[in-house]
N, C-alpha and C positions, 0 to 999 in steps of 0.2 A: 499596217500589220495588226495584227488580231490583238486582242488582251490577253486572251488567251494562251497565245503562243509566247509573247512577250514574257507572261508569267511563269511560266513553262523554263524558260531561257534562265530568269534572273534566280529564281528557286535552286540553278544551279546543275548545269550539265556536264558533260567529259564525252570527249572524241575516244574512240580504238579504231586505229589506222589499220586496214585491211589491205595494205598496197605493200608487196615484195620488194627492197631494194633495189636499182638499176644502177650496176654498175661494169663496166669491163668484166670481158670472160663469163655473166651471168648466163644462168640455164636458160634457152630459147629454144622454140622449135627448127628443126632442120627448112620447113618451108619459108621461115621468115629472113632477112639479114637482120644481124645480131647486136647486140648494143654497146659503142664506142665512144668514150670518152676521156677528152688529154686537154691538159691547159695548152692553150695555143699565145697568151701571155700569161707572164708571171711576174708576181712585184720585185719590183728592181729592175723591169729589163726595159720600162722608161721611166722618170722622176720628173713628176713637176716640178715648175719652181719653185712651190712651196712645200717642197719634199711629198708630197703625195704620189702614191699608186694604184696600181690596177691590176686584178689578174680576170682571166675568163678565159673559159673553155668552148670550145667545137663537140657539136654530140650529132653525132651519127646512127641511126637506128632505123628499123622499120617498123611501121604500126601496130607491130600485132606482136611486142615483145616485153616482156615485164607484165604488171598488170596493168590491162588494156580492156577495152571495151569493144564489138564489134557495130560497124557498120551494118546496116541494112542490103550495102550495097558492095558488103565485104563477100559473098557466097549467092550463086544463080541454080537455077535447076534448067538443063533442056535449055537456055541462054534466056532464062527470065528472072528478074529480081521479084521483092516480094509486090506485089499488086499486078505482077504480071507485064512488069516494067520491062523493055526489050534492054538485053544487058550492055550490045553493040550500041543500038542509039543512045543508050544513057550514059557512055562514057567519050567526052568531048575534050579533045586536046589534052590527053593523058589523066582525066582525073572524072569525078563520076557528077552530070548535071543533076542527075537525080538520088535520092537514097545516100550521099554521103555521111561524114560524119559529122559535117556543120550543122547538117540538118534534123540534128539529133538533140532535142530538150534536154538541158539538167533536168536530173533527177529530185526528187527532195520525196521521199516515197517511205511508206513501214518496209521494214526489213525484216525477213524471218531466216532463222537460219535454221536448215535440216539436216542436221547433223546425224549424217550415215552410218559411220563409224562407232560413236556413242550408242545409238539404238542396236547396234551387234554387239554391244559391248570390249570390243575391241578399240587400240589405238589407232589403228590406220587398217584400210582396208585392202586385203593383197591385191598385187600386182594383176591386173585385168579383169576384175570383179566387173560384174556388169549390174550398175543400179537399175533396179525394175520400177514397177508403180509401186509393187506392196512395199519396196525397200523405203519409197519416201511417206507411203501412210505410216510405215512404222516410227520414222524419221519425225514425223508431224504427231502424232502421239506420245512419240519420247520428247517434243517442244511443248504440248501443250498448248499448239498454236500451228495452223493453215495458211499458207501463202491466199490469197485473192484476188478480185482487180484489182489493178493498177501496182499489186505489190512489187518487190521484188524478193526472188528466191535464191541464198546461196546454201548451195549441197557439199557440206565437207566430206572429204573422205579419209583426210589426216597425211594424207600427199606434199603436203606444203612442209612436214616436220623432213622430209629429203631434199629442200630447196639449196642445201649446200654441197650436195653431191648429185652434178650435172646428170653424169650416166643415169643411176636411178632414180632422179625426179623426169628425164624425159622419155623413161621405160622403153627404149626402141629394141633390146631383147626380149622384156620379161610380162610388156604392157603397163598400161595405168587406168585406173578403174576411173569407170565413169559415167554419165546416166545410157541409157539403152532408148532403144525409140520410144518403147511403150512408156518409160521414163517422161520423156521430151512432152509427150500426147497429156499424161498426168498433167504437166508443167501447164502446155498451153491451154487445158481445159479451164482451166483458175484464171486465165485472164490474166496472169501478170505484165508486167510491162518489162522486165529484164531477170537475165537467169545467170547466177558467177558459178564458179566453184575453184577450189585449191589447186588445181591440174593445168598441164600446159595445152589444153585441150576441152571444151566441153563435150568430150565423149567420152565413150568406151572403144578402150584403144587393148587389142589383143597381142600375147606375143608376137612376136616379128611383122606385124600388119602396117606396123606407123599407122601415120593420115592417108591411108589409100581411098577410105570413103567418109564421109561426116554428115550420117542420116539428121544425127542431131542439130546440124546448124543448118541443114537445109527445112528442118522441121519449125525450128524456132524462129530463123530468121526469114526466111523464103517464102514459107505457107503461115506464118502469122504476126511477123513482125515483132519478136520478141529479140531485143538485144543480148548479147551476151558478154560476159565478163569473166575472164581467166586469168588465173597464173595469182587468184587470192589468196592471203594470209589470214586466215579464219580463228586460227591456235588460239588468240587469246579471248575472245568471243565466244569459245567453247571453255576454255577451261574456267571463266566466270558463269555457265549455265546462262549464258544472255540469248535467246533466243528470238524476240522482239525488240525493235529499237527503230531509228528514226535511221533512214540511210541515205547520204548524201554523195551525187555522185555527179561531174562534168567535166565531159570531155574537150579536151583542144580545139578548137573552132579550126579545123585543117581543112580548106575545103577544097569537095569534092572528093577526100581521105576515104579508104576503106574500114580505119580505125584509127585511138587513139589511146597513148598511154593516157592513166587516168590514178588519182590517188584517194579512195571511195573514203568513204567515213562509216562508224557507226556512231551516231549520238544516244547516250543514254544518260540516264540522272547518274547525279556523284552521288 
């Protein structure tokens, strides 16, 4: 490890967890199964000899619920993954040989955050707003700072402040804003290596439309290999004006997975 980095560390750092609780009855998408969890023992209901116990639970869920990271091999265009991977052949004995989510490096990457919302001067951005390119030059002007290679980029749009009222954080009346393709193109021209945001969705999701199309994850994951990351908790990373930071992110080694719950970090100095 570098001296560098070491010094870096002992000089004295602090985590802000950007990962939404998972619990029973949590807000999920209608395309996903939802997330379940119950003790299946409980202390007391065996005793060791030495009066010791045990309790543990059963958790049931699917990949792409809470916040989660996507697979490469989570979205096909015309039945091809991204590199043009046949999406039939790459899926063997129910799980994917190619593009899963094992196959996915931790992260340990700069993190910029482009806070949408903030640059409108607004607290949350209305229901089906469609973030454009200019929405994130303005976004990256009010940071002071550009995503780039290898970076990653999360886009608030102050969506996460409805994460306790299911209906309206999963907008299937009224929409939930979100980047737009010309959006997605901004994203991928910078080279990033992953793209999150606050929404149960990385898109622009319009009244009454749900997930019927998602140009955005066929743009980012399909045609360039950019992972994506939903259902963030951004709030407090904005409300300290922290726009750069060190961001740590790995997913569950599920293999063959389409995706995986994930609990991302940002690190910054205390």
């Amino acid at each position: 490890m570098s001296d560098d980095l070491l010094a870096a560390v002992r000089q004295g750092t602090r985590t802000i967890d950007l990962a939404q609780p998972l619990f029973t009855g949590m807000p999920s998408s209608p395309n996903h199964p939802g997330f379940r969890m119950t003790l299946i023992r409980r202390h007391g209901d065996m005793v060791r000899p030495d009066g010791g116990s045990a309790a543990n639970e059963i958790i049931i869920t699917g990949g792409h619920v809470g916040t989660h990271v996507d697979a490469l091999a989570h979205v096909s265009h015309e039945g091809r993954l991204h590199g043009g991977v046949d999406a039939g052949e790459a899926t063997v004995n129910g799980r994917f040989a190619e593009h899963g989510i094992d196959r996915m490096d931790p992260l340990v990457r700069r993190g910029v955050l482009l806070d949408v919302a903030a640059a409108h001067g607004v607290e949350c951005l209305r229901p089906g707003y469609g973030i454009t390119a200019a929405d994130l030059e303005k976004a990256a002007g009010h940071a002071g700072a550009e995503p780039g290679p290898g970076d990653v980029a999360l886009l608030r749009t102050g969506w996460a402040t409805r994460f306790d009222d299911a209906d309206a954080y999963l907008g299937q009346r009224d929409g939930v804003p979100g980047a737009t393709e010309e959006a997605a193109h901004w994203l991928a021209q910078r080279g990033i290596a992953a793209a999150g945001a606050d929404t149960t969705a990385f898109e622009h999701i319009v009244a009454g439309a749900g997930h019927s199309v998602l140009p955005v994850h066929r743009i980012l994951l399909v045609e360039h290999g950019i992972h994506i990351i939903e259902h963030m908790r951004l709030e407090e990373l904005a409300a300290e004006g922290i726009s750069e930071f060190v961001f740590v992110l790995s997913p569950l080694k599920i293999v063959g997975g389409t995706g995986s719950p994930v609990r991302p970090l940002a690190v910054v100095r205390a």
